[in-house]
C-alpha positions in Angstrom: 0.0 0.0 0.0 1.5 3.3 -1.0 2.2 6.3 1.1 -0.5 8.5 1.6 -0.7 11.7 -0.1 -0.4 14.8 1.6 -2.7 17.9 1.2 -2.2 21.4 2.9 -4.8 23.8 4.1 -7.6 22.8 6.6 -10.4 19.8 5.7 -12.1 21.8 3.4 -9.6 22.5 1.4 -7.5 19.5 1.4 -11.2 17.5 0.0 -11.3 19.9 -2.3 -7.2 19.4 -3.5 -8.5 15.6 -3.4 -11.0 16.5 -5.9 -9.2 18.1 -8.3 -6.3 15.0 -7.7 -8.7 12.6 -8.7 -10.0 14.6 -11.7 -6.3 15.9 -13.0 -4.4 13.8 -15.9 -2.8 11.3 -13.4 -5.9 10.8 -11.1 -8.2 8.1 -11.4 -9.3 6.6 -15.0 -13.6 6.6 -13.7 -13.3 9.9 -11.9 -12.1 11.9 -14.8 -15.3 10.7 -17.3 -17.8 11.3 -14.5 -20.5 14.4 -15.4 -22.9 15.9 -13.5 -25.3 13.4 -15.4 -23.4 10.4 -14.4 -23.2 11.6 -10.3 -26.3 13.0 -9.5 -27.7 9.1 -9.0 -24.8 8.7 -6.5 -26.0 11.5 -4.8 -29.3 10.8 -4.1 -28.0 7.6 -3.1 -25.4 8.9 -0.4 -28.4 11.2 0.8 -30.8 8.2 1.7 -27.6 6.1 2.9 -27.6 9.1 5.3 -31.1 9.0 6.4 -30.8 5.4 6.8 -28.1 5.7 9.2 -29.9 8.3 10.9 -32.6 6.0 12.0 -31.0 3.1 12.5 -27.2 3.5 13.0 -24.8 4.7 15.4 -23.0 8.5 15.4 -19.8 7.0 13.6 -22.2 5.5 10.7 -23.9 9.2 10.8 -20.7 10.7 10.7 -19.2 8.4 7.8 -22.3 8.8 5.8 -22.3 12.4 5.6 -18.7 12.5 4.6 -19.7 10.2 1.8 -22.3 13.0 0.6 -20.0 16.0 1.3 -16.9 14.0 -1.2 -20.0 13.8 -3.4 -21.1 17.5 -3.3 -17.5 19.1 -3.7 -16.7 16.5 -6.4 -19.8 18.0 -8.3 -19.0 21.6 -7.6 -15.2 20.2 -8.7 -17.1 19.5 -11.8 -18.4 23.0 -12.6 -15.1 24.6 -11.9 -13.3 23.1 -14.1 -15.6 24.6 -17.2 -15.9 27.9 -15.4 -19.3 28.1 -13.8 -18.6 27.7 -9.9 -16.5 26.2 -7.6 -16.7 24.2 -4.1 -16.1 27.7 -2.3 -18.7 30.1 -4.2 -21.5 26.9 -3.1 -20.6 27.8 0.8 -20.2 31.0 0.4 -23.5 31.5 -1.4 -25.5 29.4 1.1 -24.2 31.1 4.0 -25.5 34.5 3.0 -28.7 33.5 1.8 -28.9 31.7 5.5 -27.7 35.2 7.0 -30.4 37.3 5.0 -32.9 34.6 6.0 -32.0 34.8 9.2 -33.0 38.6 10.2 -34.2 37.4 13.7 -31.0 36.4 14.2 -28.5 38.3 12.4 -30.4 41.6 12.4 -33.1 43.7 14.0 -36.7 41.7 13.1 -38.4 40.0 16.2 -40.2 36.5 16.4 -41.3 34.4 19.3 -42.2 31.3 17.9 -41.4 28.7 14.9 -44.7 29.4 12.9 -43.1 33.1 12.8 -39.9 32.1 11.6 -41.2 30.1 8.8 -43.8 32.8 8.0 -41.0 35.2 7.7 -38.8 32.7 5.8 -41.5 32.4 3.0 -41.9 36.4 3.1 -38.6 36.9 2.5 -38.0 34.1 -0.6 -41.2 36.2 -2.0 -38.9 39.4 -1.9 -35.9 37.5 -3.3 -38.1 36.0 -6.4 -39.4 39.5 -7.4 -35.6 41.0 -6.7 -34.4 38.1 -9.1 -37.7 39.4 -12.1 -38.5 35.7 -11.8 -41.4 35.9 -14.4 -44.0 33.3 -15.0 -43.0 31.6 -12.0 -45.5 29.4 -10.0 -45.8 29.3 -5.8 -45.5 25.9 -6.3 -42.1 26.2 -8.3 -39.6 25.4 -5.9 -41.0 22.0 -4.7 -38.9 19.9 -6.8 -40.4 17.9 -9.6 -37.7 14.9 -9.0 -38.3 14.2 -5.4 -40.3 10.7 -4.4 -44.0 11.5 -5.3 -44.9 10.6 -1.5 -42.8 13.7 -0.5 -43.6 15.9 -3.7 -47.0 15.0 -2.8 -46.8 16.6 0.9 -44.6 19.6 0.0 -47.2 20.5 -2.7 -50.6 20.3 -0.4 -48.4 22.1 2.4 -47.3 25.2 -0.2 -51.2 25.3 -1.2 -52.5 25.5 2.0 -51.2 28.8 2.8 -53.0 30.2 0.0 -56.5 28.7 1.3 -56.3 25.5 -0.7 -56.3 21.8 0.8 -57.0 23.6 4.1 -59.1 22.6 6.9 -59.1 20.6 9.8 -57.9 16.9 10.6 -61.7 16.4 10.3 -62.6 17.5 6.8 -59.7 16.5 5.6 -60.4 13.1 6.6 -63.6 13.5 5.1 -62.3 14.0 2.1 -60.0 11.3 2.2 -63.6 9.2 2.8 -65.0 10.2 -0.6 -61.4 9.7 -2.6 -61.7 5.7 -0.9 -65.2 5.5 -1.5 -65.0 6.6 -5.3 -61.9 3.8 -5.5 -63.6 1.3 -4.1 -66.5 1.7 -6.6 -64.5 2.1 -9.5 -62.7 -1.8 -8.1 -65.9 -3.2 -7.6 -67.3 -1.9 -11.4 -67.1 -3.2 -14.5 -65.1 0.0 -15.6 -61.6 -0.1 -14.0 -60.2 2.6 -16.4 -59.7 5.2 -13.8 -58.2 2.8 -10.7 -54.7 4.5 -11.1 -56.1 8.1 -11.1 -58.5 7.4 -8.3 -56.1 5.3 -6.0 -53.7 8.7 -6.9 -56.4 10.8 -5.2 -56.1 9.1 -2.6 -52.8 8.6 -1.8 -52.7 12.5 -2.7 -55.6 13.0 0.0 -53.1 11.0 2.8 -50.7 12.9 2.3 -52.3 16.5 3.2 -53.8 14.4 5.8 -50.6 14.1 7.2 -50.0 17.2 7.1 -52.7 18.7 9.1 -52.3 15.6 11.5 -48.6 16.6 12.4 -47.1 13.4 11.2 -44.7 13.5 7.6 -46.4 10.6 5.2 -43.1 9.4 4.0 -41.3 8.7 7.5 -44.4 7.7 8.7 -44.5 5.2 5.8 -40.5 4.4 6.1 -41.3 3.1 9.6 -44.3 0.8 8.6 -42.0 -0.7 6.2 -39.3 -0.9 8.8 -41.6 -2.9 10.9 -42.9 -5.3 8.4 -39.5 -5.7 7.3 -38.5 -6.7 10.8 -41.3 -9.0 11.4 -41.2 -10.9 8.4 -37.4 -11.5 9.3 -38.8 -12.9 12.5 -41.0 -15.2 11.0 -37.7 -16.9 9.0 -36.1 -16.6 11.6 -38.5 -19.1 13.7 -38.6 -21.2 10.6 -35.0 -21.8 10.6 -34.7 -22.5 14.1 -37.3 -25.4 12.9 -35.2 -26.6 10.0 -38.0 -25.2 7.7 -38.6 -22.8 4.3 -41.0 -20.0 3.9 -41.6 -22.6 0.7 -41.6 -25.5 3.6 -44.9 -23.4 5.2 -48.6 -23.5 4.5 -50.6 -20.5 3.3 -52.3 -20.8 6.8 -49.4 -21.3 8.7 -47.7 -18.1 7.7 -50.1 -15.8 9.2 -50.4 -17.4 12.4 -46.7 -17.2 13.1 -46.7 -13.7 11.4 -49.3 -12.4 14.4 -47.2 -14.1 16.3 -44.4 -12.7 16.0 -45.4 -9.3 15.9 -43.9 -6.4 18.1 -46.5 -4.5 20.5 -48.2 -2.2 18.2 -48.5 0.3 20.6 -44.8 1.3 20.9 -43.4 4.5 19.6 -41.7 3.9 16.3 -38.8 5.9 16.8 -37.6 8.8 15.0 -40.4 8.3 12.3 -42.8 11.3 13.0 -42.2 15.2 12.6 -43.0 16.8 15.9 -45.1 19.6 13.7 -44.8 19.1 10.3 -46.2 22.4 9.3 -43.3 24.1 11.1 -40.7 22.2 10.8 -40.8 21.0 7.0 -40.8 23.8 3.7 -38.7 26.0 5.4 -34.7 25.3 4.0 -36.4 24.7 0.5 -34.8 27.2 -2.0 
């Protein structure tokens, strides 16, 4: 094994020299054809490898996986620097004083005393900033990304139309309305006519998702833990079939069931880092 390479500067900047290393005519044959095209999968990758170590895996695994999406993030900006546009520098810089101006409660004179304030403030201000920028034929709904998972898209949208009167209401009517989207699904399944299933089971996933919102609990963690759990008692239910010397194949279609209730965890306890304390003022607010 060769003798590591030395870079000066602090962390930042030695990442960045690695960078550029791997990118320069004696770096690394796959690192010099990669695009922005070719890394933005990885990205998105590294970004759920963080939020899976986030729920289930210890500081160090926290710590590693972020360092996995920061290499990924300056090796991108590393990308735009060489033809000109930007560099790993100009990306903190930037975000650091659109965090200060967004920050007047803070870093200047304006006055809040609660969360809902902040975020109200946050919004008024990226109003100010769109008009500053002439931004024109742009939509209130155009910074929710159109490539995130449809689950979140789905909850970021409803949230944003809410503060302009639309989707509103209570836990209550919204539920009601997630009633009639159900109802008009399970008509369409039990019809001769089937055309529409996928637009009306859309409605209703659509409807969940603002229900979550009003509810206070985020439709895609929420979701991530149900999964989490049924991953974790299926795994129990092989795992009692092994200690018999048996297959899921070995088992009857009755059999499964029985062992699957019981094995099953107490419903009743917390899953654990799966629901926003208050979505509506904790979520929307970092989006550009």
């Amino acid at each position: 094994m060769g003798k590591a390479l030395a870079f000066s500067g602090g962390p930042f900047d030695r990442l960045i020299a690695l960078v550029q290393r791997l990118r320069g005519p004696r770096g690394c044959p796959w690192d010099r054809v990669q695009t922005p095209e070719t890394i933005k999968i990885h990205l998105i990758e590294e970004a759920y490898e963080v939020l899976e170590a986030i729920e289930s895996g210890t500081h160090e695994e926290v710590c590693a996986e972020l360092g996995d999406l920061l290499f990924h993030i300056v090796f991108l900006a590393g990308i735009f620097e060489e033809v000109g546009a930007f560099n790993a520098t100009n990306v903190v810089e930037a975000v650091t004083e659109k965090m200060i101006r967004r920050h007047p409660h803070v870093f200047g004179e304006a006055m809040v005393s609660s969360a809902h304030e902040v975020r109200e403030q946050w919004h008024e201000i990226k109003m100010g900033e769109a008009k500053d920028n002439d931004v024109t034929g742009a939509s209130f709904l155009d910074s929710v990304p159109q490539k995130l998972p449809a689950l979140i898209r789905a909850y970021r949208l409803v949230e944003r139309a809410s503060r302009v009167g639309l989707n509103g209401g209570d836990v209550a009517s919204v539920l009601l309305k997630v009633e009639q989207d159900l109802a008009e699904l399970k008509a369409c399944l039990g019809g001769e006519n089937q055309q529409n299933t996928a637009e009306l089971f859309g409605n209703v996933l659509f409807s969940m998702a603002n229900l979550g919102r009003v509810a206070g609990v985020h439709p895609e963690t929420a979701l991530m833990g149900t999964i989490s759990r049924f991953v974790t008692h299926f795994k129990l239910v092989e795992e009692r079939l092994r200690q018999q010397g048996r297959t899921l194949e070995s088992a009857s279609r009755e059999e499964i069931p029985r062992m699957w209730k019981e094995c099953r965890t107490d419903e009743n306890t917390p899953a654990g880092g799966h629901q926003l304390e208050s979505p509506s003022e904790n979520d929307d607010i970092w989006e550009d």
